[in-house]
N, CA, C and O atoms as a CHARMM CRD file, in Angstrom:
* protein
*
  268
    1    1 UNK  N     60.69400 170.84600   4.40400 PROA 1      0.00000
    2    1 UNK  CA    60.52200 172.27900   4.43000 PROA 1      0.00000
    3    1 UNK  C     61.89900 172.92100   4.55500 PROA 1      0.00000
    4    1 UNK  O     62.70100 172.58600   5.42700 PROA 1      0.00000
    5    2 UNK  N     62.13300 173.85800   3.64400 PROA 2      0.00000
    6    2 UNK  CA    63.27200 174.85100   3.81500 PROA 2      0.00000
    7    2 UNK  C     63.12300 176.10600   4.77100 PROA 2      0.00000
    8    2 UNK  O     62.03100 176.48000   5.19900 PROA 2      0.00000
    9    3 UNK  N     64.62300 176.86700   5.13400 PROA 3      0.00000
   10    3 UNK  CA    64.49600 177.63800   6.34400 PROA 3      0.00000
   11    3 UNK  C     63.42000 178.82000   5.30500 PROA 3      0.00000
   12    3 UNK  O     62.39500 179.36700   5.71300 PROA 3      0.00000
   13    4 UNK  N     63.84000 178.92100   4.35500 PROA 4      0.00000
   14    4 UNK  CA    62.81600 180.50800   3.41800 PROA 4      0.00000
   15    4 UNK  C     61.15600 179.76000   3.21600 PROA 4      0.00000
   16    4 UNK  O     60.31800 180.65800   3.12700 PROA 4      0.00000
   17    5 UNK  N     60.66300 178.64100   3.14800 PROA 5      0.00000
   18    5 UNK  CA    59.49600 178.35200   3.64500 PROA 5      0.00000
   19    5 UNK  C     59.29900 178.62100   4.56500 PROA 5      0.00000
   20    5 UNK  O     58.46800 179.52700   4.63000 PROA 5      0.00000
   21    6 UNK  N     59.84800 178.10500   5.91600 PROA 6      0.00000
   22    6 UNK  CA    59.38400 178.34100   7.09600 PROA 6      0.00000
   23    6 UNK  C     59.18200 179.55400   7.50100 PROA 6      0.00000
   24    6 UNK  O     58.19400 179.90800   8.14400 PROA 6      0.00000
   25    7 UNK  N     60.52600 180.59800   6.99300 PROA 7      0.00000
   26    7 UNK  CA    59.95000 181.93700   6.93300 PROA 7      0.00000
   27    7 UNK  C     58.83800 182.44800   6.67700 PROA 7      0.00000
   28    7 UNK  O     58.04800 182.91400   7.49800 PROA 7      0.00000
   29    8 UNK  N     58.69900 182.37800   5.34600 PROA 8      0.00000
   30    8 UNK  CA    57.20100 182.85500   4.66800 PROA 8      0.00000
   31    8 UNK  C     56.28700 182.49700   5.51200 PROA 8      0.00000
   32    8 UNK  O     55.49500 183.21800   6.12000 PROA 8      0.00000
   33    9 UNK  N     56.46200 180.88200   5.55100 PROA 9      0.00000
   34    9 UNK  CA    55.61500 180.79100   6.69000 PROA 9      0.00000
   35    9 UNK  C     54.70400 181.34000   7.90900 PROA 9      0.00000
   36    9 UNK  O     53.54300 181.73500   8.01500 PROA 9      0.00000
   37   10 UNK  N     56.03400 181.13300   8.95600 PROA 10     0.00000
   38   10 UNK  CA    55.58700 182.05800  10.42200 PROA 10     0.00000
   39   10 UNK  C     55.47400 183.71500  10.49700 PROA 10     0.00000
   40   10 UNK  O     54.87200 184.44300  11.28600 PROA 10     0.00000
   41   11 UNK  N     56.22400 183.97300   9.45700 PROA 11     0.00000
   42   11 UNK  CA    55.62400 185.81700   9.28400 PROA 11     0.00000
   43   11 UNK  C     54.39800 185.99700   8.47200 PROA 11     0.00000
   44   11 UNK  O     53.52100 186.72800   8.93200 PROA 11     0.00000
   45   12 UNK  N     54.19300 185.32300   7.11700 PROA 12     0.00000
   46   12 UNK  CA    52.45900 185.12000   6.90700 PROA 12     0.00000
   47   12 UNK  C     51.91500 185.04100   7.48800 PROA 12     0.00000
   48   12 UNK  O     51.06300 185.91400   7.64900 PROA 12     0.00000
   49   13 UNK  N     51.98900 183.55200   8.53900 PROA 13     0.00000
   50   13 UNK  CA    51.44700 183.16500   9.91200 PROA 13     0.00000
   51   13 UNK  C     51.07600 184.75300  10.98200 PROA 13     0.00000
   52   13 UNK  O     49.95400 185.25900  10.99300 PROA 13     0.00000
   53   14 UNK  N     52.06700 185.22200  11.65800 PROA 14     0.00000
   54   14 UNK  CA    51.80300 186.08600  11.96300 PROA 14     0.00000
   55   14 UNK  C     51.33900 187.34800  11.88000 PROA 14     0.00000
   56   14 UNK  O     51.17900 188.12300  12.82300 PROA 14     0.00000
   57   15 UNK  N     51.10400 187.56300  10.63000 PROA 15     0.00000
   58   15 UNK  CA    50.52700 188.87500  10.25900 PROA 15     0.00000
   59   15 UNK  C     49.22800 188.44200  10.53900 PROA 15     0.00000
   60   15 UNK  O     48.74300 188.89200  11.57700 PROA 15     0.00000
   61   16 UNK  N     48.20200 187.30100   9.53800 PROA 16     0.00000
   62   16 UNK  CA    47.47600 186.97000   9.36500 PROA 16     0.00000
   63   16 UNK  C     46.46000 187.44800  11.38400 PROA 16     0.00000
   64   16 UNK  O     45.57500 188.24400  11.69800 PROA 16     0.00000
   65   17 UNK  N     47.31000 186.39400  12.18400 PROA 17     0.00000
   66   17 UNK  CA    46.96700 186.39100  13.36000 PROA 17     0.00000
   67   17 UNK  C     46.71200 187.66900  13.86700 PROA 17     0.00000
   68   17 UNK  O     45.73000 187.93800  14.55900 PROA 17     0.00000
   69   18 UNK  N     47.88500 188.73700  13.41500 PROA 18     0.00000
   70   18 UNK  CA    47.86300 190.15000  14.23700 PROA 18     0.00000
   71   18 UNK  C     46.79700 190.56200  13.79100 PROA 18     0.00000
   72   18 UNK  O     46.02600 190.94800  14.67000 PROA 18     0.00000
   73   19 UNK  N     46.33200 190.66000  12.47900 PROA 19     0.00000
   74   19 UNK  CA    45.21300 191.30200  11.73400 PROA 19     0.00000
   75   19 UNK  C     44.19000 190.71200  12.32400 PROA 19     0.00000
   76   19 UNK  O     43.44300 191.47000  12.94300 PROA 19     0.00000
   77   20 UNK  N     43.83600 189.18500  12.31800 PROA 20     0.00000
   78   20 UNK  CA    42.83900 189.37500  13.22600 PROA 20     0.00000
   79   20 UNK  C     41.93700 189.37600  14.43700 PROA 20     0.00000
   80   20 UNK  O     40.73700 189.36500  14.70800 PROA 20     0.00000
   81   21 UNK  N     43.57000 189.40200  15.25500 PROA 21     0.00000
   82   21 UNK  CA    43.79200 190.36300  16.79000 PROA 21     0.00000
   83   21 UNK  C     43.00100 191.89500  16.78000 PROA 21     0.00000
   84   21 UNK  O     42.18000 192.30500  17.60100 PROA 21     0.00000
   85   22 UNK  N     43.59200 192.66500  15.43700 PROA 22     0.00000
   86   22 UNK  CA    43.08300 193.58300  15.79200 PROA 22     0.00000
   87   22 UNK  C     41.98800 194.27800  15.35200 PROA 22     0.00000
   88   22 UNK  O     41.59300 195.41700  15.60000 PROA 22     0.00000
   89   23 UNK  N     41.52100 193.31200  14.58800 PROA 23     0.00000
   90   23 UNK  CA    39.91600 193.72800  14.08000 PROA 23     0.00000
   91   23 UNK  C     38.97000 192.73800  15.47600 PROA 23     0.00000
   92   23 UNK  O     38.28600 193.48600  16.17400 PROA 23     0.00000
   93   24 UNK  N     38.93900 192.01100  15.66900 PROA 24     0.00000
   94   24 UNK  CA    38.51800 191.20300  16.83100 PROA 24     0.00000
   95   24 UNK  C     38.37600 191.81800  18.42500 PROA 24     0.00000
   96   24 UNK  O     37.41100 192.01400  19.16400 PROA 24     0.00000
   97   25 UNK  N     40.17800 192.06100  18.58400 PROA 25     0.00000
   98   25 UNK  CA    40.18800 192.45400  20.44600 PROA 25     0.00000
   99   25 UNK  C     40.63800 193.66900  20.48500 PROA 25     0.00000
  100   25 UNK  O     40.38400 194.39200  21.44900 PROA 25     0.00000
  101   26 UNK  N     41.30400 194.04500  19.54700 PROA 26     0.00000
  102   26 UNK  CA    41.87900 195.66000  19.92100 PROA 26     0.00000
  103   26 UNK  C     43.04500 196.16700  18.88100 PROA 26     0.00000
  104   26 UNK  O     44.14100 195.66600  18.63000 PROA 26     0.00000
  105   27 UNK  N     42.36100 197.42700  18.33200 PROA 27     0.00000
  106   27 UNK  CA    43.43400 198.07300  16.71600 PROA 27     0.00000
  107   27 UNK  C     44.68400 198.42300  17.21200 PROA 27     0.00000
  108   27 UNK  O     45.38300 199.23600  16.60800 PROA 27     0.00000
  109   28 UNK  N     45.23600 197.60900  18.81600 PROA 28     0.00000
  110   28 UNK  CA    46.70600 198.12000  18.68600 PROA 28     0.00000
  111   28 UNK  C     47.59300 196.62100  18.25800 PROA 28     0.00000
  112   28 UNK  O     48.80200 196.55800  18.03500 PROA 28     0.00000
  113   29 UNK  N     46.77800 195.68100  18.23000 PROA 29     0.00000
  114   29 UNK  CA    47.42800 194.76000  17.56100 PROA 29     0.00000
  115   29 UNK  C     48.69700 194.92400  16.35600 PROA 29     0.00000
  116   29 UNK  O     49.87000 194.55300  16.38800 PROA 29     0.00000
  117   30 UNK  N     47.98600 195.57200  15.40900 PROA 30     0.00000
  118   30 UNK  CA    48.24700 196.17100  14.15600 PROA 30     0.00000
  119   30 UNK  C     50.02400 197.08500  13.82700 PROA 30     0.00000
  120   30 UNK  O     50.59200 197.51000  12.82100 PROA 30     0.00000
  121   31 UNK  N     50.40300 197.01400  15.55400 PROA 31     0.00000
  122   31 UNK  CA    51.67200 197.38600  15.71400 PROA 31     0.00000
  123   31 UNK  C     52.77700 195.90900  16.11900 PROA 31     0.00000
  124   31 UNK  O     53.93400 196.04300  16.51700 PROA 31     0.00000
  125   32 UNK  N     52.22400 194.82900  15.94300 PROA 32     0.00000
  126   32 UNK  CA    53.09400 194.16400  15.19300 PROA 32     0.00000
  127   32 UNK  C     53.13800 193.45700  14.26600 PROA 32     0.00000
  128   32 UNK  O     53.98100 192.59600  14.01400 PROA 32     0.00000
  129   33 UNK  N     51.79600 193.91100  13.39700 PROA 33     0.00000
  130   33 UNK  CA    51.98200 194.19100  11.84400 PROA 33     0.00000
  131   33 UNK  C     53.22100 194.73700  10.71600 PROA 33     0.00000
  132   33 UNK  O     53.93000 194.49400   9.74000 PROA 33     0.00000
  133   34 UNK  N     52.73600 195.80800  11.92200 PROA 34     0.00000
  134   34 UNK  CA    54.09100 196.99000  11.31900 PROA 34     0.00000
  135   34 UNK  C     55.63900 196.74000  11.78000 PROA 34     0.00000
  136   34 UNK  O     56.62600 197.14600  11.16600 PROA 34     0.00000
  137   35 UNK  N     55.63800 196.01000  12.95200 PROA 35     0.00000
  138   35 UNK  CA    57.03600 195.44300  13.40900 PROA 35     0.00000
  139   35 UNK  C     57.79900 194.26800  12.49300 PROA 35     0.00000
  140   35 UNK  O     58.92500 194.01100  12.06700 PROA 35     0.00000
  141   36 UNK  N     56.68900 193.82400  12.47600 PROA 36     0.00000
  142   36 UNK  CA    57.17400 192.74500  11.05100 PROA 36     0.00000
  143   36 UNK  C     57.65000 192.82700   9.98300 PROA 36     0.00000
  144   36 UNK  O     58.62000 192.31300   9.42600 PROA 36     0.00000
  145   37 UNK  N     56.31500 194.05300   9.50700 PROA 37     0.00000
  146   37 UNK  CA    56.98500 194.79600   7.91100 PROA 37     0.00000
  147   37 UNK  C     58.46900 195.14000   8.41600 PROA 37     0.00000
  148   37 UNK  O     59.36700 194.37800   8.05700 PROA 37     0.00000
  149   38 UNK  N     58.63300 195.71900   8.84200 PROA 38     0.00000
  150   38 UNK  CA    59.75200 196.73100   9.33400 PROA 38     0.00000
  151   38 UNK  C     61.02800 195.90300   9.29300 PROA 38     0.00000
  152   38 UNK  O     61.99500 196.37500   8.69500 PROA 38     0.00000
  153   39 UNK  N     61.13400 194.50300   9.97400 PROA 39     0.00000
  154   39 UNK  CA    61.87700 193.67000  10.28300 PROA 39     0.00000
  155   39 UNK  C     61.92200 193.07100   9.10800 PROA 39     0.00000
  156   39 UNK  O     63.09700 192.70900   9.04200 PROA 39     0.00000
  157   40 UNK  N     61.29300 192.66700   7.94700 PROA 40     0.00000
  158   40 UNK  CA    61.50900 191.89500   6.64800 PROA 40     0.00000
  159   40 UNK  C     62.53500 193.22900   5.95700 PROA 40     0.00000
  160   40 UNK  O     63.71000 193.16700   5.59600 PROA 40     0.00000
  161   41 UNK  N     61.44000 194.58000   5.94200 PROA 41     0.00000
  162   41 UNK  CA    62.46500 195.35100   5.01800 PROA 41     0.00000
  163   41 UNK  C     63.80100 195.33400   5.90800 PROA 41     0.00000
  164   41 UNK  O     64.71300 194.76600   5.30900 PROA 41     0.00000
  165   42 UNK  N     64.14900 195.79400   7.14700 PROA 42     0.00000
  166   42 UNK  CA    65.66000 195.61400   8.05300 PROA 42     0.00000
  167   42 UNK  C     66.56400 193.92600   7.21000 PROA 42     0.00000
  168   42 UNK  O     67.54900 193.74700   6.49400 PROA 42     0.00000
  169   43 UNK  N     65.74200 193.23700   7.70400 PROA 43     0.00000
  170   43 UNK  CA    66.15900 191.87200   6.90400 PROA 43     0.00000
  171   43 UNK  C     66.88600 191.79800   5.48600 PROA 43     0.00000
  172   43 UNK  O     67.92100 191.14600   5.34600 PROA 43     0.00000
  173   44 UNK  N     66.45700 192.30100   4.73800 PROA 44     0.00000
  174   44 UNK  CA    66.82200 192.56300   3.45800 PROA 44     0.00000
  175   44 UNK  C     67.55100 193.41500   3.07900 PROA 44     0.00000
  176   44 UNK  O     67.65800 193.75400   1.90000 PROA 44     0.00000
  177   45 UNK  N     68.16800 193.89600   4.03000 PROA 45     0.00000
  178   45 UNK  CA    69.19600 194.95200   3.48700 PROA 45     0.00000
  179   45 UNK  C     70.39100 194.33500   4.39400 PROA 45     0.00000
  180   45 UNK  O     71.54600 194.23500   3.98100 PROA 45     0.00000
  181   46 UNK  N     70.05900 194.02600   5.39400 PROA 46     0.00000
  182   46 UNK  CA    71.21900 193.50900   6.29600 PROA 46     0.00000
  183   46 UNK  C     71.59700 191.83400   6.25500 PROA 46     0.00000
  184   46 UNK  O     72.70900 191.35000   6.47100 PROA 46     0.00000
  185   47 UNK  N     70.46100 191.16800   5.94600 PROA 47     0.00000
  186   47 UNK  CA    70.55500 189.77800   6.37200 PROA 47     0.00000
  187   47 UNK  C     70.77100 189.05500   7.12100 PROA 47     0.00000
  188   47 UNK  O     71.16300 187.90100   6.94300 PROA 47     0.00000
  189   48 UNK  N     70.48100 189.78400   8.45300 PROA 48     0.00000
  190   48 UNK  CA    70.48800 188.82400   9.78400 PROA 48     0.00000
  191   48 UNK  C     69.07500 189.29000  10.01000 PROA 48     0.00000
  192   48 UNK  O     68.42500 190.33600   9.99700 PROA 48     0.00000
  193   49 UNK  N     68.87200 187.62200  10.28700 PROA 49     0.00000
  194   49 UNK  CA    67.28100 187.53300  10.74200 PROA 49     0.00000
  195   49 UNK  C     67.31600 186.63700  11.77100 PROA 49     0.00000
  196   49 UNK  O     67.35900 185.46700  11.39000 PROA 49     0.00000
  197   50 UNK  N     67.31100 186.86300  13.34000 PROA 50     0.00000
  198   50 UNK  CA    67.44700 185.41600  14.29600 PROA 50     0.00000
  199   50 UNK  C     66.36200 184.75600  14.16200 PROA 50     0.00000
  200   50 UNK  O     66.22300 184.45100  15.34600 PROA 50     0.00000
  201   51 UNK  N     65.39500 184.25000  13.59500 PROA 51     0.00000
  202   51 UNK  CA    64.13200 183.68200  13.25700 PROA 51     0.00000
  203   51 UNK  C     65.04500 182.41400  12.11400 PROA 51     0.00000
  204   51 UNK  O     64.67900 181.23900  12.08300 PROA 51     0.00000
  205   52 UNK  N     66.05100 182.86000  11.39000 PROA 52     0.00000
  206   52 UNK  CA    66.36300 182.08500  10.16000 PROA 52     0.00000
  207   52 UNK  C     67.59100 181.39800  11.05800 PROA 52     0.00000
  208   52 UNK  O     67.81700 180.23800  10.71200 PROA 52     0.00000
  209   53 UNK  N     68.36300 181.85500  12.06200 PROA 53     0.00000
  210   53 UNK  CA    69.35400 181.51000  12.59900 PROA 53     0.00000
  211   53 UNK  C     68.68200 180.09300  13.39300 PROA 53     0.00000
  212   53 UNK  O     69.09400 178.93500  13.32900 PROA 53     0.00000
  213   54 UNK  N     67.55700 180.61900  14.11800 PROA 54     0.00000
  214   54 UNK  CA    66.52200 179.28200  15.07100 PROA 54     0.00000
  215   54 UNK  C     66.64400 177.88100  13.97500 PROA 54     0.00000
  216   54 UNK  O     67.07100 176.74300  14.16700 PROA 54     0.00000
  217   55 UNK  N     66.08100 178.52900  12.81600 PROA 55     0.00000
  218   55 UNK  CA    65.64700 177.59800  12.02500 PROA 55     0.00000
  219   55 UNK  C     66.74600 176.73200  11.54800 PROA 55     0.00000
  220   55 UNK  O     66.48100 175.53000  11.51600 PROA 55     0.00000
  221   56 UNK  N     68.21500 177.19100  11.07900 PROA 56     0.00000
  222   56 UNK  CA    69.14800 176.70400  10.80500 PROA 56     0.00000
  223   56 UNK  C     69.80400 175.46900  11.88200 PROA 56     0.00000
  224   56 UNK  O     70.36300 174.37900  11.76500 PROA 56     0.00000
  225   57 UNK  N     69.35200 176.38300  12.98100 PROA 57     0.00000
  226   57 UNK  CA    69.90600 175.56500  14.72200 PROA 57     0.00000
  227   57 UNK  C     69.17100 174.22800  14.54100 PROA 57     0.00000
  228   57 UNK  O     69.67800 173.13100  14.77800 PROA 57     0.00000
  229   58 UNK  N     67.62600 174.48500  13.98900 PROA 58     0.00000
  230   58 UNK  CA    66.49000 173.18100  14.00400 PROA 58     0.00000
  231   58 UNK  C     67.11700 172.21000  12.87800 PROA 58     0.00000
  232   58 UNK  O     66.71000 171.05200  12.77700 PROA 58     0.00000
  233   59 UNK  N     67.68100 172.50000  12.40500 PROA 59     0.00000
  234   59 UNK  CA    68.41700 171.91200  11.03600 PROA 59     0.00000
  235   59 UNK  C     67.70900 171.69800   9.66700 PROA 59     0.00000
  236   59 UNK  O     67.92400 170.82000   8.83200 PROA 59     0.00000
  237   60 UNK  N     66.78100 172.75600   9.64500 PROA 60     0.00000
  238   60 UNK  CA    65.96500 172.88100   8.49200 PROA 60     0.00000
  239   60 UNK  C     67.54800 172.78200   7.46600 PROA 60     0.00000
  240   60 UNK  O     68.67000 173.03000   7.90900 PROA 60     0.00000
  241   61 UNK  N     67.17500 172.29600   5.83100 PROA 61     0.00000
  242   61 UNK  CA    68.09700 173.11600   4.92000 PROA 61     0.00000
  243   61 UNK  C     67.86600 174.34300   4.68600 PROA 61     0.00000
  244   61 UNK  O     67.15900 175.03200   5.42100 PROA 61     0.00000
  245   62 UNK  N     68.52600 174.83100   3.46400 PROA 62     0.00000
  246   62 UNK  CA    68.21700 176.41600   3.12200 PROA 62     0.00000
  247   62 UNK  C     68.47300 175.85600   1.21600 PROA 62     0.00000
  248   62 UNK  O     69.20200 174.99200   0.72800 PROA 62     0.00000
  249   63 UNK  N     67.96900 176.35600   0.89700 PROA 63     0.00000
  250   63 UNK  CA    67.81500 176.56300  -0.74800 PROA 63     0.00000
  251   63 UNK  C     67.13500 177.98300  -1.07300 PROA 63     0.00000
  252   63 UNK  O     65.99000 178.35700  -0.82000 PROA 63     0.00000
  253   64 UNK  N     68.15300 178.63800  -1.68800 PROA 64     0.00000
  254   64 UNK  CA    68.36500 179.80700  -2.03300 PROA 64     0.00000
  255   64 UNK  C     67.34700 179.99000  -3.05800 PROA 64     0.00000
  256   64 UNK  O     67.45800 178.99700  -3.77700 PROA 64     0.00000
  257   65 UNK  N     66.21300 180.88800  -3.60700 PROA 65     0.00000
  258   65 UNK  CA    64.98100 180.86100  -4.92500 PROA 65     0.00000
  259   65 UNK  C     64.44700 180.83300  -4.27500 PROA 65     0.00000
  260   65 UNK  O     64.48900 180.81300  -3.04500 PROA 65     0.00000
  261   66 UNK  N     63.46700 180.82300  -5.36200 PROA 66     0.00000
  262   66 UNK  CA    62.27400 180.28600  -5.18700 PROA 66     0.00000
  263   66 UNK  C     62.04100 179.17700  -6.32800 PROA 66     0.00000
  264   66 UNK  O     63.02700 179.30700  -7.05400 PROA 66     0.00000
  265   67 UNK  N     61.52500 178.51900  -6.66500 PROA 67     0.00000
  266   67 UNK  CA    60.52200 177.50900  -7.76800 PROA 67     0.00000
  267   67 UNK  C     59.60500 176.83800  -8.08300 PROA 67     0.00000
  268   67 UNK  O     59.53600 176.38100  -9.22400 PROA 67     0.00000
């Protein structure tokens, strides 16, 4: 697994979960839905993500694409 899998990964991962946190226990879940979005678009303009830094530390590789 690469560090941009693992990404996709645990933020898929986590949305999935928040969503259904907050249809389940309570619609304020849904605010770190939006923390997430927020943090991918921040991500992408800046390119520091400490989530990708963890992953690098774990010694995932990184391969740049997709394919």
């Amino acid at each position: 697994m690469t560090v941009e899998r693992a990404i996709l990964l645990t933020v898929g991962g986590l949305i999935i979960v928040s969503v259904l946190l907050a249809v389940s226990v309570n619609i304020n879940w849904l605010w770190l839905t939006g923390v997430l979005g927020a943090h991918l678009v921040q991500a992408s303009f800046t390119g520091m993500c400490p989530v990708v830094m963890m992953f690098k530390r774990l010694g995932l590789p990184s391969k740049p694409g997709f394919t």
